[in-house]
C-alpha positions in Angstrom: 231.4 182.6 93.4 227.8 182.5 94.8 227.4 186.0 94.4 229.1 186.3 91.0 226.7 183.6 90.0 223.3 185.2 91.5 224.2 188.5 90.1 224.6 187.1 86.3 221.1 184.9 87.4 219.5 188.2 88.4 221.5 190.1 84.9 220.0 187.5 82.9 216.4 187.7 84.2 216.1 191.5 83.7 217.9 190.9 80.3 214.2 188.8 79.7 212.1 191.3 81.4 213.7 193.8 78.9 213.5 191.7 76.1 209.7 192.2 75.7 210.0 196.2 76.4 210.0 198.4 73.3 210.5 202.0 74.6 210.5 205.2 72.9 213.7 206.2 71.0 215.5 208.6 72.6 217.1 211.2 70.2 220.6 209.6 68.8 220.0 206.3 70.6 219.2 202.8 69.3 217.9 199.2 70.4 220.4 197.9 69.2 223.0 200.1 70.9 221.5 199.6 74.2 221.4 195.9 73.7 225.1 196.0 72.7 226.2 197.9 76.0 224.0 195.0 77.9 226.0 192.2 76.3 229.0 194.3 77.1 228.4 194.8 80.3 227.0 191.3 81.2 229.9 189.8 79.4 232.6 191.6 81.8 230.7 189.0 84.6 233.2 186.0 84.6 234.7 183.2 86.4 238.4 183.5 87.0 238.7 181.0 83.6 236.7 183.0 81.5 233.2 181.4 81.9 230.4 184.0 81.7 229.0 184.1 85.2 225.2 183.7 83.7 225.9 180.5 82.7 227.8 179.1 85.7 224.7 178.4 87.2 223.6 175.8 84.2 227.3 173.9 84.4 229.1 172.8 81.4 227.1 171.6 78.7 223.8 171.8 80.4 222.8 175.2 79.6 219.1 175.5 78.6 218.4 176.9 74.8 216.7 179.7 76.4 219.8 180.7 77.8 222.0 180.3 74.1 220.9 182.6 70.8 220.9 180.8 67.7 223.5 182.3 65.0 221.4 183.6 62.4 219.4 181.6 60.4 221.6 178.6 61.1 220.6 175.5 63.3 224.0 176.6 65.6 223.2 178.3 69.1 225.8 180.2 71.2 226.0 182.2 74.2 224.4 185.5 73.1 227.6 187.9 72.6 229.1 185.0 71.3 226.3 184.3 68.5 226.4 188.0 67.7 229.6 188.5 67.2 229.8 185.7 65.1 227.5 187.0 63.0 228.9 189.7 62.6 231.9 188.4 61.7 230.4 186.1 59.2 229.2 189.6 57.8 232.0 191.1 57.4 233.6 188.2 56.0 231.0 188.0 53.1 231.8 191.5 52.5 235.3 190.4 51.6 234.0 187.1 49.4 235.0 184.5 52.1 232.2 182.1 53.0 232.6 180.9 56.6 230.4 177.8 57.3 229.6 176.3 61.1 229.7 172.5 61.5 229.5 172.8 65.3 228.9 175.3 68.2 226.8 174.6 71.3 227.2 171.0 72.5 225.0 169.3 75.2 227.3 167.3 77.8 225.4 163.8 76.7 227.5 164.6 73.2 230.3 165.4 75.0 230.4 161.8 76.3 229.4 160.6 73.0 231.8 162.8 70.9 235.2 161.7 73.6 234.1 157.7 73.4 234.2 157.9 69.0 237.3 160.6 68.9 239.7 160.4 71.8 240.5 162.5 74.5 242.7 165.7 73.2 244.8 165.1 76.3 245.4 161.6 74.8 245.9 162.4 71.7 242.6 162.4 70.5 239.8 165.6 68.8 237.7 165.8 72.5 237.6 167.4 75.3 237.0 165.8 78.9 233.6 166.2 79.0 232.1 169.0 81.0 235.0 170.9 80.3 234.6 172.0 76.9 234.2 175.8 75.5 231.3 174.2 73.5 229.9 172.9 76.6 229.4 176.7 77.3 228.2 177.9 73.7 231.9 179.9 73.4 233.1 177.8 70.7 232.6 176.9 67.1 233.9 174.8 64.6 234.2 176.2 61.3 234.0 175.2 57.8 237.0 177.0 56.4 238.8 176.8 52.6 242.5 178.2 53.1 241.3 181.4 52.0 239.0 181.5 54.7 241.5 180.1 57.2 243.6 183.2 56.1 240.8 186.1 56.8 240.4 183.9 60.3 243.4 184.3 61.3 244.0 187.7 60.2 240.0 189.6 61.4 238.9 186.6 63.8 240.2 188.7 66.8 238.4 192.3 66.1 235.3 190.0 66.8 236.5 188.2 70.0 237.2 185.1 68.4 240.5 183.2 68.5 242.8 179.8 67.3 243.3 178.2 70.7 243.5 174.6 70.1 246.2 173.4 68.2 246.1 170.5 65.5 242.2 171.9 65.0 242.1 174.9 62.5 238.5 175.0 62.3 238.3 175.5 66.5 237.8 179.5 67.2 236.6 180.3 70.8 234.9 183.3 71.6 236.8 185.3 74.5 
């Protein structure tokens, strides 16, 4: 694991070196294609249970905010292909004439604690996770605000975005895989 772990540090601090360099355009490249294939690549780095590698070395719910990207102009922050992906998805959900609406998405392990002591432990029949074992502890997960409509265009496009209904009795749970 250590070496899983200091290759996604050593991903993640050329991913900031590159972030401040704007080179030339080569002919029929983009940014924002070459950004994509770093996501894709640095999102291929994970743990056995699906925990990007580049945030192993925070632990669950203690990953800094200059390690999550904010979802558009919302107050929500995610793991960077998560957050983009979401976005798009939120795009192309528009497009259709569904509004999608985030009520949650990164959450710190001291609301963990908070969120299990007010709502139960799923495992107990409750709406929380043990804490520092949540997928929002790792800025993969969001809770939606979702009409039936919406629930419907979810469940039927979520996946072409990497998103996916894995908790039952909570709709509005998606995870990003």
């Amino acid at each position: 694991m250590e070496g899983i772990a200091g290759i996604a540090a050593r991903i993640a601090e050329i991913r900031t070196q590159l972030a401040g360099f704007d080179p030339p355009q080569a002919a029929g490249t983009t940014a924002p294609a070459f950004e994509s294939a770093l996501s894709a690549a640095s999102a291929a780095l994970r743990t056995p249970e699906g925990v990007p590698a580049e945030l192993v070395k925070y632990g669950n719910g203690r990953i800094p905010e200059a390690a999550l990207a904010q979802v558009g102009d919302t107050r929500h922050r995610l793991w960077a292909p998560a957050a983009t992906s979401l976005e798009a998805l939120m795009r192309a959900a528009r497009a259709d004439g569904v509004t999608i609406g985030i009520t949650d998405s990164y959450r710190p392990y001291a609301e963990q604690v908070d969120l299990a002591r007010r709502k139960g432990l799923y495992s107990q029949g409750g709406l929380a996770a043990k804490p520092g074992t949540s997928d929002h502890g790792w800025g993969m997960a969001v809770d939606l605000d979702l009409d039936d409509r919406a629930q419907a265009w979810m469940r039927a496009n979520a996946g072409r975005f990497g998103f996916a209904e894995d908790t039952p009795r909570e709709p509005w749970h998606w995870k990003y895989r």
